[in-house]
C-alpha positions as CSV (number, residue, x, y, z in Angstrom):
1,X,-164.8,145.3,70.2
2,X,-163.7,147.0,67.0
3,X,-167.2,148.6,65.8
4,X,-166.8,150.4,62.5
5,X,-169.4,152.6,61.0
6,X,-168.4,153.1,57.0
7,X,-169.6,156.9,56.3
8,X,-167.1,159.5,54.2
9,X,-163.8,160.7,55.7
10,X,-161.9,161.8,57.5
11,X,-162.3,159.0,59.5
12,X,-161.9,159.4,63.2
13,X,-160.8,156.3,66.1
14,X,-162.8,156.1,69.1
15,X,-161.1,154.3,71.8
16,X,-163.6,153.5,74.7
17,X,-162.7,152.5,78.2
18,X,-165.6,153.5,80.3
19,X,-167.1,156.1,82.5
20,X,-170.5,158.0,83.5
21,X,-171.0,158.2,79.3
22,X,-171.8,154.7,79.3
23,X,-173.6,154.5,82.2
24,X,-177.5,155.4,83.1
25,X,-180.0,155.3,86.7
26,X,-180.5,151.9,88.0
27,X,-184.6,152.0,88.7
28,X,-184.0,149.4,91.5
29,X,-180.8,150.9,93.5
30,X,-181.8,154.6,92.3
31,X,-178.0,154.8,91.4
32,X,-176.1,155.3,88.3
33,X,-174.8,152.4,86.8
34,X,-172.7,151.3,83.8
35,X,-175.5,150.0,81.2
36,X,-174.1,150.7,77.9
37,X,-171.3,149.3,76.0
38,X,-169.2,150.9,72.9
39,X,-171.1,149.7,70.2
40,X,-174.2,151.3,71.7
41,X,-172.5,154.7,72.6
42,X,-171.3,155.7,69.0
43,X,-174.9,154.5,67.3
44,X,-176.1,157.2,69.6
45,X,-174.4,159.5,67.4
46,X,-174.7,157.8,64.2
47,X,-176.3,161.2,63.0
48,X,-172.7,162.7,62.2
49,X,-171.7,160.0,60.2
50,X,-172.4,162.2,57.3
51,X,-169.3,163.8,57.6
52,X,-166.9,161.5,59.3
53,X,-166.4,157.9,59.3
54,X,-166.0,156.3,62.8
55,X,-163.6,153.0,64.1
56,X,-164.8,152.5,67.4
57,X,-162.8,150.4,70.0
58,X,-163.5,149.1,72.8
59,X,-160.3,148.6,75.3
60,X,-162.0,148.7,78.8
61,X,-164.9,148.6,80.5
62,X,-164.4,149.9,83.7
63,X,-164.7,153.7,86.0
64,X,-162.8,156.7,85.8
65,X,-162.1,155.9,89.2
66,X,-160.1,152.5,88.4
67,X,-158.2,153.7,85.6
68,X,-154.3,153.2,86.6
69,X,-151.7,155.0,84.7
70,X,-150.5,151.6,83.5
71,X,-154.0,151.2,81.9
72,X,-152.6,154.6,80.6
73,X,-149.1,153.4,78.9
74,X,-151.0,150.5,77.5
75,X,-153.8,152.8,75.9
76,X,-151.0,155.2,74.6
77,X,-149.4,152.1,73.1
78,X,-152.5,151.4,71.2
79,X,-152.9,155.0,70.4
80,X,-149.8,155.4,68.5
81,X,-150.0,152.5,67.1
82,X,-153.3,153.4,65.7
83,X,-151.8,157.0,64.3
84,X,-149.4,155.5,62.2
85,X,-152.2,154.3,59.9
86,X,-152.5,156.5,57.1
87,X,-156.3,157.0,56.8
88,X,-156.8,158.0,60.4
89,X,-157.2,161.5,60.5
90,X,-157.7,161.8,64.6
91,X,-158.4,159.7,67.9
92,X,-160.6,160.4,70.5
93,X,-160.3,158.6,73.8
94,X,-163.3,158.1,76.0
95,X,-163.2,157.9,79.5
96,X,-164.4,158.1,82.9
97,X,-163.8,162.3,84.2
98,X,-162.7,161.2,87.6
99,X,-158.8,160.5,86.2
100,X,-158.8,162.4,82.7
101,X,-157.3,165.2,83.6
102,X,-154.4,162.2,84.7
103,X,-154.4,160.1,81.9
104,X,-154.7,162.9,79.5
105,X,-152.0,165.0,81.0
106,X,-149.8,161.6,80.9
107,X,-150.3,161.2,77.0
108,X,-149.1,165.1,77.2
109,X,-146.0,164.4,78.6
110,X,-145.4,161.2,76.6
111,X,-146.9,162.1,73.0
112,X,-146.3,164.8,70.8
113,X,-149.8,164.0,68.3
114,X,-148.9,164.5,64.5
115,X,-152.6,164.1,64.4
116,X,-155.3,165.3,66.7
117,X,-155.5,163.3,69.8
118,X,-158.7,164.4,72.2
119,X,-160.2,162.6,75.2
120,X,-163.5,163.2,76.8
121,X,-166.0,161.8,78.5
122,X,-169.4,162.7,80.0
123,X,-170.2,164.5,83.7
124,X,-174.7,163.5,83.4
125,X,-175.6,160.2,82.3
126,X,-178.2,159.1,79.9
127,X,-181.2,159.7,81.8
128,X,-180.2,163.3,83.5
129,X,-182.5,166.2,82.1
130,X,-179.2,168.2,81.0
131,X,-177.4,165.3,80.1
132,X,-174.0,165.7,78.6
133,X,-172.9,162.5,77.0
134,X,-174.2,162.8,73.5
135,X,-172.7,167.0,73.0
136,X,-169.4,166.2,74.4
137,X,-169.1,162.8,72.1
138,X,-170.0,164.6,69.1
139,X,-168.0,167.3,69.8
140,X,-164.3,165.7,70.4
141,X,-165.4,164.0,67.1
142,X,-165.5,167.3,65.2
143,X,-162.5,168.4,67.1
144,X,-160.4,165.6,65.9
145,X,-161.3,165.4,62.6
146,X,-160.1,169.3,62.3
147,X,-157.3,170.4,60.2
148,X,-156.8,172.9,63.3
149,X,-155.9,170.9,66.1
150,X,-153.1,168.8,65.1
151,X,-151.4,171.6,66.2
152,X,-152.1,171.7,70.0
153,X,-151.2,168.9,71.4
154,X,-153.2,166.2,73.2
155,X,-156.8,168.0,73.9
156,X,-159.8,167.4,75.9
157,X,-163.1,168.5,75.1
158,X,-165.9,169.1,77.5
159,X,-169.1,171.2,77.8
160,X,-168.3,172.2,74.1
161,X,-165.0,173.5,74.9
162,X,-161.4,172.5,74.1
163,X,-158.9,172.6,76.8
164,X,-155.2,171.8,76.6
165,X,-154.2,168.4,78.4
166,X,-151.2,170.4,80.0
167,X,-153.5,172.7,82.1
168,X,-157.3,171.4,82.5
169,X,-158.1,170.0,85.9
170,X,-161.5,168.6,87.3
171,X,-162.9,171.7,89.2
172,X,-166.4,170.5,90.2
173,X,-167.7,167.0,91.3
174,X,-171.2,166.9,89.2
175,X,-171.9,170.1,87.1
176,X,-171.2,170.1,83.0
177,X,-168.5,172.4,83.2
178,X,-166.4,170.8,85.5
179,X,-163.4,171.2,83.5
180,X,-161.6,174.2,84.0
181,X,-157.8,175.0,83.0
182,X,-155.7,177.7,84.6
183,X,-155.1,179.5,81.6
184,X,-158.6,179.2,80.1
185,X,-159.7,177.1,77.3
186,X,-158.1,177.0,73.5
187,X,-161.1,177.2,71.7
188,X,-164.5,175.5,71.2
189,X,-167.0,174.5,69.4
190,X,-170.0,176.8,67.7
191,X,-172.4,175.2,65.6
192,X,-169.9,172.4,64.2
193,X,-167.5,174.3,63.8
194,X,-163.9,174.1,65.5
195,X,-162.6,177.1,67.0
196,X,-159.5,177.9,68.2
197,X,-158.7,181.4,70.1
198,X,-155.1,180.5,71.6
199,X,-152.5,178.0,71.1
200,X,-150.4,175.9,73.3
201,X,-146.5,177.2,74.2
202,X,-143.9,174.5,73.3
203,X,-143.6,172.0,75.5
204,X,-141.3,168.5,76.4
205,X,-142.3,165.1,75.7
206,X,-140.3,162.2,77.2
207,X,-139.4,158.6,76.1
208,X,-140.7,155.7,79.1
209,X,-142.0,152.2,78.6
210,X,-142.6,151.7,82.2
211,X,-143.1,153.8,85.4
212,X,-142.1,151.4,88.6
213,X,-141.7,154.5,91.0
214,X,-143.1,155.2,94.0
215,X,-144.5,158.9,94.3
216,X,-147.3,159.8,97.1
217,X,-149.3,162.7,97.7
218,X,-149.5,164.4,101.0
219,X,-151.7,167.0,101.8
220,X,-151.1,169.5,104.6
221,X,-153.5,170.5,107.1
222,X,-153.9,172.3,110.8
223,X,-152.2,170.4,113.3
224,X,-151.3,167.4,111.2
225,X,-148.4,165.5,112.8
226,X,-145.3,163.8,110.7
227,X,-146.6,159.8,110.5
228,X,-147.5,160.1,107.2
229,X,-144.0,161.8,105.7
230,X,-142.0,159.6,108.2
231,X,-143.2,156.5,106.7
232,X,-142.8,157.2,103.5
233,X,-139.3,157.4,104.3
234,X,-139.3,154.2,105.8
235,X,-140.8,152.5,102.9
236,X,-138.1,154.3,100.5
237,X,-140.5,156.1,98.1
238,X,-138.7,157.7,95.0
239,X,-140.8,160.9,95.5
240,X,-143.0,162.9,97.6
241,X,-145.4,165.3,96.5
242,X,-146.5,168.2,99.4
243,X,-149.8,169.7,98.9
244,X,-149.0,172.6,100.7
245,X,-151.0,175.3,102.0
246,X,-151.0,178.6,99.8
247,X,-148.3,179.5,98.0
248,X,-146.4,176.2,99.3
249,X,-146.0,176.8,103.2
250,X,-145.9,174.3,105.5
251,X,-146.0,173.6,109.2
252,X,-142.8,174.9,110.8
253,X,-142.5,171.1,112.5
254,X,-142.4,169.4,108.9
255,X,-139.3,170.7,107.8
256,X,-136.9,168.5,110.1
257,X,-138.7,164.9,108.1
258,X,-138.5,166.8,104.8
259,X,-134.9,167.0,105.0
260,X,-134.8,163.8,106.5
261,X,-136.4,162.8,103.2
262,X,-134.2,164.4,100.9
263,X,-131.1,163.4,102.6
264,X,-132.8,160.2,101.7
265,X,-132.3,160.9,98.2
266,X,-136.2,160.9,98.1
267,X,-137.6,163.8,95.3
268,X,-139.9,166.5,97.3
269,X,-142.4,168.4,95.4
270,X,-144.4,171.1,96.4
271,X,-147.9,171.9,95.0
272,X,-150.5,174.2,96.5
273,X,-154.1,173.2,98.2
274,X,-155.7,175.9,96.2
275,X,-157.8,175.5,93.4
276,X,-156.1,179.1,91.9
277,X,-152.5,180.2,92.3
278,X,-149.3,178.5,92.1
279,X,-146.4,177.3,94.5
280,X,-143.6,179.3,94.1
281,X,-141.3,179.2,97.6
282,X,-142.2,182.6,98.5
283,X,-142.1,183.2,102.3
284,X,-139.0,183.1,103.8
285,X,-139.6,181.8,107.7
286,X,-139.7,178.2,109.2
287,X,-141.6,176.3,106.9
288,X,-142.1,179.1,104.5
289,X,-141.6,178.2,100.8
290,X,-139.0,180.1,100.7
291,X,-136.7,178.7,103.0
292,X,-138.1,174.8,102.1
293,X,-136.7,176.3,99.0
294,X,-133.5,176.7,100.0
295,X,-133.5,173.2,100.9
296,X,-134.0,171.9,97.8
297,X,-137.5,171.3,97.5
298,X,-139.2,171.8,94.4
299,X,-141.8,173.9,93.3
300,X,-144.5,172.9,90.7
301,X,-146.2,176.1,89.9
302,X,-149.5,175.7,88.4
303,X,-149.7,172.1,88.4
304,X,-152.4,170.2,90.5
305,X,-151.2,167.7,92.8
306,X,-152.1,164.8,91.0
307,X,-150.4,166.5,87.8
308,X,-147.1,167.3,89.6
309,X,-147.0,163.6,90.8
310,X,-147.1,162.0,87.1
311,X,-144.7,164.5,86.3
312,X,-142.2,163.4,88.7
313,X,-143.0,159.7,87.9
314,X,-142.6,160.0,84.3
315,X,-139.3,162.0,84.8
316,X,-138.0,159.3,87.2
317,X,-138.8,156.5,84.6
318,X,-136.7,158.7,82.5
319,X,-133.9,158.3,84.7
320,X,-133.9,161.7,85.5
321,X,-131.7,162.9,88.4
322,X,-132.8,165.7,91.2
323,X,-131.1,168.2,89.1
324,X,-132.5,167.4,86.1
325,X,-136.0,167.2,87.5
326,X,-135.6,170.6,88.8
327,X,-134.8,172.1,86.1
328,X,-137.5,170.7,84.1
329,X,-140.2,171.8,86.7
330,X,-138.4,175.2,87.0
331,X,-138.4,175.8,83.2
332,X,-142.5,174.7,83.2
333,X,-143.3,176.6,86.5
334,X,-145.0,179.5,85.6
335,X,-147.7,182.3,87.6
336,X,-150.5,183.4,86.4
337,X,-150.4,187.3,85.3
């Protein structure tokens, strides 16, 4: 579906895939459902057309939830492709919120925007009282179609706020404002207008066309036993992530498979459980960060799991060795002050 609405510049792409903003109650199951399709979601907000012109397209059809980070490479493929024409002044991505703080945070690593590049999506469908999907759709709109934001890298708005792809995670299952980012937001948006109140540090983009790596995500608990690392090492993952407790501890009877897995030549990253904080290797006894430290383990910082894990992917598609891959998680691995 390629849906163009001709209105006065600049003139924004809307690439649609899916999600709760599409979707509205079912009177018959009493459950959300997807009901709308592209075309319908952007004459919703036909009103703004008197200050930007919209291309809507329509890639995917489908939930948050079933999103793959190939889906991802292929959407990033269309982006670019679509910010090489000369009278797009921004694109706006809309998806599902159960992976975008994935999929954006994979265009972050991948993309370095020379024109605004923001995803959003919707937490309330149509028919909820404080519904969401109309505010947030309008407002990445204005957000990409500002002068300002070519200058922070990929973006995602939400709840009339603009958030850095590098930082934002999904901090609550259902309420509006959802999206939260370590560092707080970059600006927002105030009666139209776009503004901005910090900017994004440098950061590293990197070159892949493909990601056919293995990387799983393990989270630690009270008295969990080693099945789960042991056969990952049996099925020769390229990576591991640890979601560890606290500052990246882990049960003292972990560490003998861990550096069975490394001796395995399999990556080993360590994030924390905790919504706040970072991993850092801190506490030096048996299964302490510190000492998993000392064997080699590496520590992600601020990143969420689910971050951490594309990371590692995209920097093993790279070709990336364990050196190398520390060092570029050391150099991003920052606490909060």
């Amino acid at each position: 579906m390629e849906q163009q609405i001709l209105c006065d510049k600049p003139k924004i792409a809307v690439f649609i895939t899916g999600g709760t903003i599409l979707s509205s109650l079912d009177r018959k199951s009493g459950k959300v459902t997807p009901k709308y399709n592209g075309k319908e979601l952007l004459r919703s907000v036909t009103k703004i057309c008197d200050n930007y012109s919209i291309e809507g397209i329509e890639v995917l059809s489908i939930p948050g939830s079933e999103l793959t980070l190939d889906h991802g490479l292929d959407l990033l493929r269309r982006v670019k492709g679509k910010l090489k024409e000369k009278d797009i002044h921004g694109i706006v991505v809309v998806q599902g919120t159960d992976t975008l703080d994935e999929i954006s945070y994979l265009f972050h690593l991948l993309l370095n925007p020379v024109k605004p590049v923001v995803f959003t999506g919707s937490m309330k469908s149509a028919h909820d009282l404080y519904s969401d999907m109309k505010g947030n759709l309008v407002g990445a709109i204005q957000t990409a179609g500002s002068k300002q934001s070519k200058k922070h890298g990929v973006l995602v708005y939400m709840n009339e706020t603009i958030f850095s792809a590098a930082d934002v995670n999904k901090a609550h299952a259902n309420r509006m404002d959802a999206f939260q980012s370590f560092w707080g937001p970059l600006g927002m948006t105030r009666n139209g207008d776009v503004v901005y109140f910090r900017h994004l540090d440098d950061y590293e983009t990197f070159n892949i066309h493909k990601m056919e790596v293995k990387v799983p995500i393990i989270k630690v608990y009270s008295s969990m036993d080693t099945s789960l690392l042991e056969m990952c090492i049996e099925q020769k993952v390229d990576g591991i992530v640890i979601e560890g407790f606290g500052s990246g501890n882990v049960p003292s009877y972990l560490v003998p498979v861990i550096e069975r897995a490394l001796k395995n030549n399999i990556v080993v990253i360590v994030t924390t459980r905790c919504f706040d904080g970072a991993s850092l290797g801190e506490y030096n006894y048996e299964g302490g960060g510190g000492q998993l430290e000392k064997l080699n383990v590496i520590f992600a910082g601020i990143l969420s799991s689910q971050k951490a894990r594309i990371k590692l992917m995209v920097l093993l598609a790279a070709g990336k060795n364990r050196e190398e891959i520390h060092m570029v998680f050391k150099r991003n691995r920052v606490q909060k002050t």
